[in-house]
C-alpha positions in Angstrom: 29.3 93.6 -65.8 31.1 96.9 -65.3 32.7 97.9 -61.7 29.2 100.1 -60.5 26.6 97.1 -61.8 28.3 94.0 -59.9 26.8 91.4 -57.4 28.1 91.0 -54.1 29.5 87.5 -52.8 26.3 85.2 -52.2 25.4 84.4 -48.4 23.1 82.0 -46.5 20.0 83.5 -44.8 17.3 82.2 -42.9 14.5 83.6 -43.2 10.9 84.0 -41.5 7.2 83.3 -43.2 6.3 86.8 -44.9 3.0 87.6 -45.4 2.4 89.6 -48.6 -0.3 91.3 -51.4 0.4 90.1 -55.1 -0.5 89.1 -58.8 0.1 86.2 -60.0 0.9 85.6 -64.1 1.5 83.8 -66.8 4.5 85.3 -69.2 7.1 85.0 -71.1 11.1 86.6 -71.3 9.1 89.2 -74.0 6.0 90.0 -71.8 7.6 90.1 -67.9 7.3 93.5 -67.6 3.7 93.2 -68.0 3.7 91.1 -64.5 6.7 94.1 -63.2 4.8 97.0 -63.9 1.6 95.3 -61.7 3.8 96.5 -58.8 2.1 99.7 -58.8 -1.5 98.3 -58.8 -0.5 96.8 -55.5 0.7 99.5 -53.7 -2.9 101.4 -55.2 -4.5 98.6 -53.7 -3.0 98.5 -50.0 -3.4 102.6 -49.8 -6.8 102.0 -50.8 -7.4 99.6 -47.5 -4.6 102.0 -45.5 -2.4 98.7 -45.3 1.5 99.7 -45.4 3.8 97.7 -47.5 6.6 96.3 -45.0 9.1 95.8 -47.4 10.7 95.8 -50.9 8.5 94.5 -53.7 9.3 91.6 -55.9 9.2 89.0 -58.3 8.5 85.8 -57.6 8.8 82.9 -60.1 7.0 79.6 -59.4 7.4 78.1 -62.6 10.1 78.5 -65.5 10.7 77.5 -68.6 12.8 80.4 -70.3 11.7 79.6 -73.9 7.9 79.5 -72.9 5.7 80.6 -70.3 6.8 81.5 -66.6 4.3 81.4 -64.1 5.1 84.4 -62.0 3.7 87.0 -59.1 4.6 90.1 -58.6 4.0 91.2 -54.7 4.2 93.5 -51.5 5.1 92.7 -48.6 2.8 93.5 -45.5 2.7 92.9 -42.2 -0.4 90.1 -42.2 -1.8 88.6 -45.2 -4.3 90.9 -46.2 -7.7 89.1 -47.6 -8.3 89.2 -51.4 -11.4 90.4 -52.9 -13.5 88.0 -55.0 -12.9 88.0 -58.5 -10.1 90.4 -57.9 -6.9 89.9 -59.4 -5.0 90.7 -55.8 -4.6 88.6 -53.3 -2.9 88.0 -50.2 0.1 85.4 -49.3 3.0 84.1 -47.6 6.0 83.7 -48.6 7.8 80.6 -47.0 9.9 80.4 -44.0 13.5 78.9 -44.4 16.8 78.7 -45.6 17.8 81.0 -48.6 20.5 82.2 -51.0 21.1 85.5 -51.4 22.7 88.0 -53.3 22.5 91.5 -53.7 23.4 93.3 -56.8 23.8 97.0 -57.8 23.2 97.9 -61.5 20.7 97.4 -64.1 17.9 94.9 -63.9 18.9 93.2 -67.3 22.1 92.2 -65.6 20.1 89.7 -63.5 20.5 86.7 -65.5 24.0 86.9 -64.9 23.9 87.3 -61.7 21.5 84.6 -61.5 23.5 82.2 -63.1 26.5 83.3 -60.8 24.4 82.4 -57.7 23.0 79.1 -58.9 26.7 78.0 -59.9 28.0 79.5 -56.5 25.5 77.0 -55.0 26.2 74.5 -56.9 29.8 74.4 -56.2 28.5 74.9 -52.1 27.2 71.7 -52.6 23.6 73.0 -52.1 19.7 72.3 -52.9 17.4 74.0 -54.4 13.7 73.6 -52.9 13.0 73.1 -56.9 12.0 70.4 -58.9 11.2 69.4 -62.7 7.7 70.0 -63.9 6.0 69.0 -67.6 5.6 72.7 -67.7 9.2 74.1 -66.5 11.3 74.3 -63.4 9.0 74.9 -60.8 10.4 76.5 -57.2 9.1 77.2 -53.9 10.2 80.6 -53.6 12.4 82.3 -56.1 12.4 86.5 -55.6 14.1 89.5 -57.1 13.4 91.7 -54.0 13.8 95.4 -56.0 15.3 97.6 -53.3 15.5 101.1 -55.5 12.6 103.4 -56.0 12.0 104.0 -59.3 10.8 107.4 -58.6 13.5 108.4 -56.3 16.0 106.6 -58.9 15.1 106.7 -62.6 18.7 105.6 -63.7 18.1 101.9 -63.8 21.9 101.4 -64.0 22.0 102.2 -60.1 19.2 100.1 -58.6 19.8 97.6 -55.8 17.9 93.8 -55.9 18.3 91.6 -54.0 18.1 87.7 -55.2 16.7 85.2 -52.4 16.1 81.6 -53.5 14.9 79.3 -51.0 17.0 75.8 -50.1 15.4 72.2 -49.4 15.4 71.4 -45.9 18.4 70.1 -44.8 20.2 71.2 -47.6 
């Protein structure tokens, strides 16, 4: 990573339950934008109902297996869990209360994998647990986000965004 796209050091956060919209997918590393670019779709959908977002959108990945399918959502947060409407692909969540590690990092999204590693290494070497486990289908997690700070309207140069990776810990890890 260059000196403007670098992560800051990873911290330990607790967080609260966090109600949300999303859309939830099946994709691979080829097709995850098509899950990413959904983001818009949900903001559409909470103006529609005059629901404000409360937060940063994300990606959250339940289930991955890097050289398959990864079963992912992509999501707003809001200040309740707004209801769903039948046969609609949005629906309304929470995302879990708890323990997480965290890192933010400025620079372009395709730098994330690095970053990722760097944080699942740094918690490693903290002696910490995932709230993960091994599935016939990939490595599932309870809540694994890329929280995308930066406004792709405000900031087109993808090289300056700001994300923020939170990855819940087991209890009593």
């Amino acid at each position: 990573m260059t000196p403007s796209q670098q992560a800051a050091e990873p911290s330990l956060v607790e967080r609260p339950e966090r109600p949300y919209a999303g859309i939830r997918a099946s994709v691979t590393m080829d097709t995850i934008g098509e899950i990413a670019d959904r983001i818009r779709e949900i903001f559409a959908w909470l103006a529609a109902r005059g629901i404000e977002p409360t937060g940063a959108p994300f990606l959250r990945y339940h289930v991955i297996d890097m050289a398959n399918r990864m079963d992912m959502e992509a999501g707003v947060p809001t200040a309740a869990v707004p209801e769903g409407e039948p046969g609609g692909d949005i629906f309304g969540g929470a995302l879990p209360a708890g323990r997480y590690a965290t890192v933010a990092h400025h620079g372009h999204p395709d730098d994330l994998v690095d970053v990722t590693e760097a944080l699942l290494d740094w918690a490693t070497d903290q002696g910490l647990t995932w709230d993960a486990w091994d599935t016939p289908e990939g490595h599932a997690w309870r809540c694994r986000l890329e929280e995308y700070l930066t406004d792709p309207a405000e900031e087109p140069d993808m090289s300056r965004w700001d994300t923020v990776l939170a990855f819940r810990l087991a209890d009593g890890a």
